[in-house]
Biopython code that builds the backbone (N, CA, C, O; Angstrom):
import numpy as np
from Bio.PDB.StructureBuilder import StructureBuilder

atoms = [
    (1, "UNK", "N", (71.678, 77.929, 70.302)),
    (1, "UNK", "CA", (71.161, 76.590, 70.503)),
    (1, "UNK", "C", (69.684, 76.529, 70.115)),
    (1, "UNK", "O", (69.296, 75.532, 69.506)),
    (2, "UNK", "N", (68.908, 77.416, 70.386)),
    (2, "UNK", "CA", (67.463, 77.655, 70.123)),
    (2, "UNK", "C", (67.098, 77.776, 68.763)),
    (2, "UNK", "O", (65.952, 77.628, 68.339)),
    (3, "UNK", "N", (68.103, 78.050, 68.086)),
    (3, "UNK", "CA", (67.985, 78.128, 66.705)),
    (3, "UNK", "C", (68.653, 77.491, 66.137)),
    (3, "UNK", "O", (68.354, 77.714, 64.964)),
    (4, "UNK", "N", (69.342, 76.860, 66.160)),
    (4, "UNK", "CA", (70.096, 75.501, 65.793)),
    (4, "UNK", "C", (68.280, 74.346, 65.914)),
    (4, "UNK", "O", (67.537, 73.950, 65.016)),
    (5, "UNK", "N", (68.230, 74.225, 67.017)),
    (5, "UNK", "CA", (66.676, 73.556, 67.726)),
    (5, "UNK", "C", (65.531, 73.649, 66.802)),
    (5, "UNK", "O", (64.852, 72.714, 66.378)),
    (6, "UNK", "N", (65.381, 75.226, 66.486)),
    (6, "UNK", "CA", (63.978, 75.571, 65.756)),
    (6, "UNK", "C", (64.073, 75.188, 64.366)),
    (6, "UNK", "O", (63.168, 74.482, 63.920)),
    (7, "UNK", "N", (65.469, 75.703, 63.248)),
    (7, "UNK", "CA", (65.608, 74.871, 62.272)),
    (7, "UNK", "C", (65.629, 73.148, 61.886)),
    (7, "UNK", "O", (65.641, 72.546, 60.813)),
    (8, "UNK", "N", (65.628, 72.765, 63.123)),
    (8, "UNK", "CA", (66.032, 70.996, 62.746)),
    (8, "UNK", "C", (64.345, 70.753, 62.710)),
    (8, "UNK", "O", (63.707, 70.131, 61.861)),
    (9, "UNK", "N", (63.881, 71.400, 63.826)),
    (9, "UNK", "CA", (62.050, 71.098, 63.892)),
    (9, "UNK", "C", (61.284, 71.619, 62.482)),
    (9, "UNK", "O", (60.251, 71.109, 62.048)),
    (10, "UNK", "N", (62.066, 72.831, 61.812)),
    (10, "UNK", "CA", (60.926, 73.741, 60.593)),
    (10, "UNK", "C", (61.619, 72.039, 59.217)),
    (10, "UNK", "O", (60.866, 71.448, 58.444)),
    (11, "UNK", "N", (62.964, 71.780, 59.375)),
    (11, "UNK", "CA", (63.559, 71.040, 58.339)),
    (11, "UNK", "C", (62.334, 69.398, 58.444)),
    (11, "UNK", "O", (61.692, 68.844, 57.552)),
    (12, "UNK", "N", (62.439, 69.141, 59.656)),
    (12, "UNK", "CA", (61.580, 67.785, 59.606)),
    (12, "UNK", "C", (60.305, 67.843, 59.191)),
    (12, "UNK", "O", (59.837, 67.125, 58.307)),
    (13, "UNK", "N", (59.624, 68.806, 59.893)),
    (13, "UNK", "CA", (58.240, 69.161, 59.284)),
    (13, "UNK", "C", (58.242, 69.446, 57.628)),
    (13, "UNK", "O", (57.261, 69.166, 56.938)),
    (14, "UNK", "N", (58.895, 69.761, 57.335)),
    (14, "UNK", "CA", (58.740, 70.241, 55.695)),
    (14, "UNK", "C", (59.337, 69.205, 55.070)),
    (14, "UNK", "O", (59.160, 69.239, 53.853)),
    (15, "UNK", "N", (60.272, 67.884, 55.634)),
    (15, "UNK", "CA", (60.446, 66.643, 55.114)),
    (15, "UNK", "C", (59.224, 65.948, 54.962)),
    (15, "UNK", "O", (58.849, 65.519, 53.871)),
    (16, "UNK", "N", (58.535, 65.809, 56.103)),
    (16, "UNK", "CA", (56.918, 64.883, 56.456)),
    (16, "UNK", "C", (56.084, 65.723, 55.556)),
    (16, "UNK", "O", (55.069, 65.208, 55.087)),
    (17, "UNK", "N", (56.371, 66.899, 55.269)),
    (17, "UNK", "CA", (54.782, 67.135, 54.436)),
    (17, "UNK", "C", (55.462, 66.885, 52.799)),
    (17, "UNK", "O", (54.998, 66.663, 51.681)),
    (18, "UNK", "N", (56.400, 67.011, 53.217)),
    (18, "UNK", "CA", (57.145, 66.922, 51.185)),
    (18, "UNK", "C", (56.768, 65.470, 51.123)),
    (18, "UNK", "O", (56.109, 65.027, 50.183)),
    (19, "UNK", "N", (57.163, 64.767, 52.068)),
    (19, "UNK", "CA", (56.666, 62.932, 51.801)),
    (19, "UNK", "C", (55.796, 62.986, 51.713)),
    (19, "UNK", "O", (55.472, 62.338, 50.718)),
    (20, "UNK", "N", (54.773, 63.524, 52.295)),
    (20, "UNK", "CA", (52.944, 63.199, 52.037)),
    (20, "UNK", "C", (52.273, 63.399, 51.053)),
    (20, "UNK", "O", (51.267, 62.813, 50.653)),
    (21, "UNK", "N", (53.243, 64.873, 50.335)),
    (21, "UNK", "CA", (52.573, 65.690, 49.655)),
    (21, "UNK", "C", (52.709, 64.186, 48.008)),
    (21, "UNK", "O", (51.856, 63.758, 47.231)),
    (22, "UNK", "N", (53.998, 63.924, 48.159)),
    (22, "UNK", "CA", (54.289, 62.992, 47.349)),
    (22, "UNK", "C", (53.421, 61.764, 47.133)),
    (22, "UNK", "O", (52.964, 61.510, 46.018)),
    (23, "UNK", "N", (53.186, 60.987, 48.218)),
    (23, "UNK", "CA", (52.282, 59.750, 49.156)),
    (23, "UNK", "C", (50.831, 60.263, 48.155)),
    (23, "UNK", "O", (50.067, 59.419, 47.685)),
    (24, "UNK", "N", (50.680, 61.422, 47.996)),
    (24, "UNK", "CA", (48.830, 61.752, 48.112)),
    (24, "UNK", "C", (48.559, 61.504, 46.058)),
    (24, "UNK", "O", (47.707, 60.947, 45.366)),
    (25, "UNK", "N", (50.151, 62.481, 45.727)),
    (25, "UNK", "CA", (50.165, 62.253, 44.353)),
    (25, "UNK", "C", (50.323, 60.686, 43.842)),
    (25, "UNK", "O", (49.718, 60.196, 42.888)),
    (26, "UNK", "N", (51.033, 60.184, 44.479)),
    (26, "UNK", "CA", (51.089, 58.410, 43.869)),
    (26, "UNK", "C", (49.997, 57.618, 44.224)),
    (26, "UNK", "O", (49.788, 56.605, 43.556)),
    (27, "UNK", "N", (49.086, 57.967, 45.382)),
    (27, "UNK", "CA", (47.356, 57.078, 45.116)),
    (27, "UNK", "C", (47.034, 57.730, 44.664)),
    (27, "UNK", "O", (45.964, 57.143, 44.507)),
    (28, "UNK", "N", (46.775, 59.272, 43.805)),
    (28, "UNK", "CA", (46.011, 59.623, 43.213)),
    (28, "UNK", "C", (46.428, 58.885, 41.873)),
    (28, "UNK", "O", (45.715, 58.270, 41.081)),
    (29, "UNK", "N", (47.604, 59.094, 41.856)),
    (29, "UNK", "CA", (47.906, 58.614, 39.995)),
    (29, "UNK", "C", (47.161, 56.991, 39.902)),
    (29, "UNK", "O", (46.523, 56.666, 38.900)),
    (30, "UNK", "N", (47.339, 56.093, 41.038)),
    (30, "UNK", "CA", (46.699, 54.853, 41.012)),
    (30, "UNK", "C", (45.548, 54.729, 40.350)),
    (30, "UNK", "O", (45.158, 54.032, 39.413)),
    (31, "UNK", "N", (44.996, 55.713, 41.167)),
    (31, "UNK", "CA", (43.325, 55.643, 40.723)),
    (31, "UNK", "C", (42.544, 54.886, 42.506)),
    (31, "UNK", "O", (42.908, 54.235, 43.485)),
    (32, "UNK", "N", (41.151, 55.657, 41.866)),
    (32, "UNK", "CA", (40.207, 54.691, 43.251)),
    (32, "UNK", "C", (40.396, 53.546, 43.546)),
    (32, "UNK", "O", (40.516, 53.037, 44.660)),
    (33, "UNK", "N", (40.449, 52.825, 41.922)),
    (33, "UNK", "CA", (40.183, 50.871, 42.127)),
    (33, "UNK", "C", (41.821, 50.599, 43.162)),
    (33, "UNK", "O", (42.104, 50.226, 44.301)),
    (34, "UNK", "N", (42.289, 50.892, 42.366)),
    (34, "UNK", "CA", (43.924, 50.177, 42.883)),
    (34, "UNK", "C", (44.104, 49.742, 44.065)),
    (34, "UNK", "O", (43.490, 50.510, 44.806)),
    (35, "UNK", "N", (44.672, 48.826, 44.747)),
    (35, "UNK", "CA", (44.721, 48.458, 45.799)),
    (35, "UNK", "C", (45.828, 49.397, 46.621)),
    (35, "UNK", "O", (46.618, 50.165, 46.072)),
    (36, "UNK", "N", (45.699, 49.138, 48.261)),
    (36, "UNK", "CA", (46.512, 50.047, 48.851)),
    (36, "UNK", "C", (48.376, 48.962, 48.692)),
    (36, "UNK", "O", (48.544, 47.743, 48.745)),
    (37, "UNK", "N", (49.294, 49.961, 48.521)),
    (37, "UNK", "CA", (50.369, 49.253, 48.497)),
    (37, "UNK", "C", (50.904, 48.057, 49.630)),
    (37, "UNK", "O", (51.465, 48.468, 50.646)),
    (38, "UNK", "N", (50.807, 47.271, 49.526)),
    (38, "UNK", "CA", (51.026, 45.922, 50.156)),
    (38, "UNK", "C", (49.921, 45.350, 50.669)),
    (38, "UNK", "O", (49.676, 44.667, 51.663)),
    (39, "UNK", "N", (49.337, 45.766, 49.805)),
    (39, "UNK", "CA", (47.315, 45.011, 49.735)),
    (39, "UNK", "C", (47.777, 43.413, 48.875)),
    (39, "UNK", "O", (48.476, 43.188, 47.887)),
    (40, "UNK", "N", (47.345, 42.918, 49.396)),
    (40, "UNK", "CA", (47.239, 41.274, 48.333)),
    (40, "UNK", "C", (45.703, 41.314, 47.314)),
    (40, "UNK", "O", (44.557, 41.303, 47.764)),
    (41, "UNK", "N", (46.046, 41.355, 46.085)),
    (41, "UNK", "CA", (45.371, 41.424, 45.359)),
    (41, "UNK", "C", (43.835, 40.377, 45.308)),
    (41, "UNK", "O", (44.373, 39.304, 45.035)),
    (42, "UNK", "N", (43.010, 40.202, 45.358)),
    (42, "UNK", "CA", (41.851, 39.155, 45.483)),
    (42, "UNK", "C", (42.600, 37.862, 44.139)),
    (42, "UNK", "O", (43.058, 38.178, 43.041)),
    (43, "UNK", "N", (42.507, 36.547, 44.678)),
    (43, "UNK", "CA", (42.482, 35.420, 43.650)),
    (43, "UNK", "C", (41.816, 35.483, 42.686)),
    (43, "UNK", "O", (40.945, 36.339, 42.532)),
    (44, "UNK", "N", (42.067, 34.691, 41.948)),
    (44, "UNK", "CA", (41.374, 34.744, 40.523)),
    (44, "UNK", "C", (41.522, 33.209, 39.961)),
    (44, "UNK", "O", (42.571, 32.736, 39.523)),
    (45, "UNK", "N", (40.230, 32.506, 40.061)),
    (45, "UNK", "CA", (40.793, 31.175, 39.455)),
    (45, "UNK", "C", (40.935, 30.499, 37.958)),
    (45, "UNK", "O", (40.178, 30.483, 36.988)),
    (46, "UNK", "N", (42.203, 29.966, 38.197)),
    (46, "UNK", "CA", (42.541, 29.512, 36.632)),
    (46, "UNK", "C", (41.978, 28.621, 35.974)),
    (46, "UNK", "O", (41.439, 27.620, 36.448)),
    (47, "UNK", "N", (42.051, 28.890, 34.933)),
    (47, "UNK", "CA", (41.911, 27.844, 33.764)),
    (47, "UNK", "C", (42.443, 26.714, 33.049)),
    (47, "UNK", "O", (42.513, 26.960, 31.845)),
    (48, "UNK", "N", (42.973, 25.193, 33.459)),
    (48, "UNK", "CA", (44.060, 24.867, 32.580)),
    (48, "UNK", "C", (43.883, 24.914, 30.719)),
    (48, "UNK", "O", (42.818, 24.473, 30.287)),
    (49, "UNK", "N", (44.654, 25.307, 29.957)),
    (49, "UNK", "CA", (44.281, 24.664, 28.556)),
    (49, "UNK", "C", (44.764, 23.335, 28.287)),
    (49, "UNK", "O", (45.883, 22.841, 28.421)),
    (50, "UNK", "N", (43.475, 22.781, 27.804)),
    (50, "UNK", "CA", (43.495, 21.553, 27.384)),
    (50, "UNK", "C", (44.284, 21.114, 26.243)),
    (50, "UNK", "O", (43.932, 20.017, 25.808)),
    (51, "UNK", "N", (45.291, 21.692, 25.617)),
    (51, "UNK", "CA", (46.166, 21.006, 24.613)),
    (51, "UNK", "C", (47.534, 21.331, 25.296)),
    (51, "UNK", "O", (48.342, 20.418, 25.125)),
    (52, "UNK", "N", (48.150, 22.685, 26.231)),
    (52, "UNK", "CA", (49.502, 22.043, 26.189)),
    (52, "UNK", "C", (49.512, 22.087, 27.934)),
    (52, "UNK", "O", (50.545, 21.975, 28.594)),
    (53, "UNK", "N", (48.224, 22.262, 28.478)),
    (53, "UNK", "CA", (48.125, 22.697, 29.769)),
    (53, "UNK", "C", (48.979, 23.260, 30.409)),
    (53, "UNK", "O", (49.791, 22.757, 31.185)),
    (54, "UNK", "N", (48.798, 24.687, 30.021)),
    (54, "UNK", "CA", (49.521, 26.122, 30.802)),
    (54, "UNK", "C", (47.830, 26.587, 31.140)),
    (54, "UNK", "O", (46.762, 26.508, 30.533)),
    (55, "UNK", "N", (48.378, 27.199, 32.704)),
    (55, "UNK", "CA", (47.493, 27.891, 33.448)),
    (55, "UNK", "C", (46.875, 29.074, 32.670)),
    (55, "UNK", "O", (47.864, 29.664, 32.235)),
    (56, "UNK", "N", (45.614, 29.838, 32.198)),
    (56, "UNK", "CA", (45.304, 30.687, 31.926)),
    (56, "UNK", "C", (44.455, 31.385, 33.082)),
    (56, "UNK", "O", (43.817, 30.707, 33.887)),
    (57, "UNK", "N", (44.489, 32.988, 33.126)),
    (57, "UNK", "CA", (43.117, 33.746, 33.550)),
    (57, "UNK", "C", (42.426, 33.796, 32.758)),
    (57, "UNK", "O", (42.589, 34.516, 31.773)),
    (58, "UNK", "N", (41.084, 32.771, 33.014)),
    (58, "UNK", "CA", (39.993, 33.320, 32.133)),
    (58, "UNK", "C", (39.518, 34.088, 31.007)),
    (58, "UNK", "O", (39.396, 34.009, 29.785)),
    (59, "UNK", "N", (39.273, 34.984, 32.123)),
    (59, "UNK", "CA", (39.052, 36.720, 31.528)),
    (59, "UNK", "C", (40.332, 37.213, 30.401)),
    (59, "UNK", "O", (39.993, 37.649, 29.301)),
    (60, "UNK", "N", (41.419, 37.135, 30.672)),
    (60, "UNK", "CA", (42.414, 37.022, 29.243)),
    (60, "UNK", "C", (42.910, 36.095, 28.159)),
    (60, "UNK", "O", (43.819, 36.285, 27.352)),
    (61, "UNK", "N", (42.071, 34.992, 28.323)),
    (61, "UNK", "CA", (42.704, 34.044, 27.557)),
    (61, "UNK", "C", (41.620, 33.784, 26.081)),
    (61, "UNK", "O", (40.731, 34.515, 25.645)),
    (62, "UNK", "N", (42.048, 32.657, 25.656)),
    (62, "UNK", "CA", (41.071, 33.009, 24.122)),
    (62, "UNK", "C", (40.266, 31.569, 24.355)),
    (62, "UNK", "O", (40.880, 30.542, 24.643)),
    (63, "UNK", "N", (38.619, 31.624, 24.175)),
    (63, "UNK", "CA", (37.961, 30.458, 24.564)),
    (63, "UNK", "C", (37.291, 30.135, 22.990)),
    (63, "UNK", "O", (37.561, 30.631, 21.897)),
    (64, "UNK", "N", (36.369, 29.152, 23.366)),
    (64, "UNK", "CA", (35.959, 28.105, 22.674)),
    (64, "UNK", "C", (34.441, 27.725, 23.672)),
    (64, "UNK", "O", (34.456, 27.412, 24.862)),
    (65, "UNK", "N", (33.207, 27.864, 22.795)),
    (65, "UNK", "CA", (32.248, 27.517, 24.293)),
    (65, "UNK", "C", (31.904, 28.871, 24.972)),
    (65, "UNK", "O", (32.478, 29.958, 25.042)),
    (66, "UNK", "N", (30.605, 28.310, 25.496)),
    (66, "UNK", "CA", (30.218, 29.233, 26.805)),
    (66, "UNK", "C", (29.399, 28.322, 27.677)),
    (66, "UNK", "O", (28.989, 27.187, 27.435)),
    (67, "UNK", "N", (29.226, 29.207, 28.938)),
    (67, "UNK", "CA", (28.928, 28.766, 30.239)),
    (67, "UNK", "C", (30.145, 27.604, 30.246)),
    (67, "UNK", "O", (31.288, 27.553, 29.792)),
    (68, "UNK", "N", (29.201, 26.623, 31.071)),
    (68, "UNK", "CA", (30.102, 25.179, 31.713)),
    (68, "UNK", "C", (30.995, 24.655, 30.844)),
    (68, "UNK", "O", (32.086, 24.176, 31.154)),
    (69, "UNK", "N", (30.387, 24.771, 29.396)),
    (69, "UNK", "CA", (31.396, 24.150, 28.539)),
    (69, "UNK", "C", (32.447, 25.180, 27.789)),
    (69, "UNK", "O", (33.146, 24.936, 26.805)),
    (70, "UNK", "N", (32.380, 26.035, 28.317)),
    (70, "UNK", "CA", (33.697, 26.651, 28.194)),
    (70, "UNK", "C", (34.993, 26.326, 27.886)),
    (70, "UNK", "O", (35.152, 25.727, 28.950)),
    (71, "UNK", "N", (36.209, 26.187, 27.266)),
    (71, "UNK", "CA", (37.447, 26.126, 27.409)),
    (71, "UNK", "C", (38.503, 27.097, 26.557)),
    (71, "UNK", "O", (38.469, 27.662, 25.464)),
    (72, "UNK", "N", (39.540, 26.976, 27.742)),
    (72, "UNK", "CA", (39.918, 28.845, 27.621)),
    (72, "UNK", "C", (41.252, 28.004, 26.865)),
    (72, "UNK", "O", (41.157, 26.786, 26.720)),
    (73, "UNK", "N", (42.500, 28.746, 26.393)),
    (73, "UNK", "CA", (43.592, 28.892, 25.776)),
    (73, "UNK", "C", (44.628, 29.500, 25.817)),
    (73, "UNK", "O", (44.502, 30.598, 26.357)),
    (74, "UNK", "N", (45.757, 29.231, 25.429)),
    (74, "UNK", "CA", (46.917, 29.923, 26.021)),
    (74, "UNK", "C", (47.293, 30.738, 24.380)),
    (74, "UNK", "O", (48.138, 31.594, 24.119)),
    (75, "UNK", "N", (46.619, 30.285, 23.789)),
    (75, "UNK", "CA", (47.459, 30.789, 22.534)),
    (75, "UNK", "C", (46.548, 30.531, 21.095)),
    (75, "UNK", "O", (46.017, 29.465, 20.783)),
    (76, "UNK", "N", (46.528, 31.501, 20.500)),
    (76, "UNK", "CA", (45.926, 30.847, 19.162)),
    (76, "UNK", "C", (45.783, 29.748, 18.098)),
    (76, "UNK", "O", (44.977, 29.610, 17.178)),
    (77, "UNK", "N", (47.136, 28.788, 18.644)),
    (77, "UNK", "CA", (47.670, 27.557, 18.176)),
    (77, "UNK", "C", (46.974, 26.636, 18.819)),
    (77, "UNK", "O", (46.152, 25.856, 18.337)),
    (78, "UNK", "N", (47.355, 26.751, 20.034)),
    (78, "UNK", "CA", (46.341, 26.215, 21.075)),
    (78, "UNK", "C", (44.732, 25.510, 20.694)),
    (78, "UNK", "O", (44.176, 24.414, 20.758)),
    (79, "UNK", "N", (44.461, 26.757, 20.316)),
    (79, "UNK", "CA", (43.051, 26.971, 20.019)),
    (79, "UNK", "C", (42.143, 26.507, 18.476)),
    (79, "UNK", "O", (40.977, 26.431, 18.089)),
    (80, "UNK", "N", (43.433, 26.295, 17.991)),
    (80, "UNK", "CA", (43.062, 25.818, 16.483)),
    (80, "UNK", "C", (43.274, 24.057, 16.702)),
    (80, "UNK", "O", (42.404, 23.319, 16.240)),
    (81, "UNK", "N", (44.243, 23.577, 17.288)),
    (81, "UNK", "CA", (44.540, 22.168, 17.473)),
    (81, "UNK", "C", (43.648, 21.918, 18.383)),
    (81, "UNK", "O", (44.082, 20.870, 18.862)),
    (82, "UNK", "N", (42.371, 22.257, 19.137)),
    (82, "UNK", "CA", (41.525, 21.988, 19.759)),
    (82, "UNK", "C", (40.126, 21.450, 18.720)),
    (82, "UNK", "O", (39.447, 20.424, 18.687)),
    (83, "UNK", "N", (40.136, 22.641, 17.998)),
    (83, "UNK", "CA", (39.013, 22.620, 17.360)),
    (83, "UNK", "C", (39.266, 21.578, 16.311)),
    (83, "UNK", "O", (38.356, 20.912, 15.816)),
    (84, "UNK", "N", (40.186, 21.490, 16.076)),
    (84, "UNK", "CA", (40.509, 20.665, 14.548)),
    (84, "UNK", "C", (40.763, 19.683, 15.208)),
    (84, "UNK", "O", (40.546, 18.740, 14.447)),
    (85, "UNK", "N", (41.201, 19.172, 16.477)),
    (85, "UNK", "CA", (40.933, 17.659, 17.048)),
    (85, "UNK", "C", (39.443, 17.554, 17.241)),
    (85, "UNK", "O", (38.872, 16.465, 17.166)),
    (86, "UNK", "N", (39.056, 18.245, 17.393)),
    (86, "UNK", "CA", (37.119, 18.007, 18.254)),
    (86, "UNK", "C", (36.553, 17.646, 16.803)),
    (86, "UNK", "O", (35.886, 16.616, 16.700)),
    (87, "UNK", "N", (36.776, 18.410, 15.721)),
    (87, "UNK", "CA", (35.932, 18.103, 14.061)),
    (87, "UNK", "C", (36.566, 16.992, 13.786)),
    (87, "UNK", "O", (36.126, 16.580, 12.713)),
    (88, "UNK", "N", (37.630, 16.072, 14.333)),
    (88, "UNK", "CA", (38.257, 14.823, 13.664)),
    (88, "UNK", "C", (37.016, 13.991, 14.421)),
    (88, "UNK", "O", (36.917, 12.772, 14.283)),
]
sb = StructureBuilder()
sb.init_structure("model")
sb.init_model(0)
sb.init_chain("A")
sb.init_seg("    ")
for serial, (resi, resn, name, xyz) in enumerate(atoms, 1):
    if name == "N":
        sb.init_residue(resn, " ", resi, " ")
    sb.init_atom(name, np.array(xyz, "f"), 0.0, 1.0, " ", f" {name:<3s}", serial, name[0])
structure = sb.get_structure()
């Protein structure tokens, strides 16, 4: 019975560290920045484009302008029927 006992205790312990050991490798592969898993990422506010108005992020989208007069784009098409309406 005592050893029936002592194996189930050496088997769990070496389950919990095999999970951890795992746990330590997948935030490392993340990296520092990455958020912790079931972290909500910080907002980011959008951009509409002004010709077929789809939402853009900023920071990835293709603009026209800087500072205030900025306007961002969903697409390179987008971005040409802007300009070529603004020179009409």
């Amino acid at each position: 019975m005592f050893l029936w006992l002592l194996r189930l205790v050496i088997a769990f312990l070496a389950w919990r560290g095999f999970s951890r050991l795992l746990g330590g490798i997948q935030e490392g592969l993340r990296g520092p920045d990455a958020p912790a898993p079931g972290a909500q990422s910080p907002s980011v506010a959008l951009a509409r484009d002004p010709i077929c108005g789809t939402y853009v992020v900023p920071s990835r989208a293709l603009a026209v302008g800087s500072g205030s007069d900025a306007r961002y784009f969903c697409s390179e098409n987008c971005r040409r029927a802007y300009v070529a309406k603004r020179a009409s």
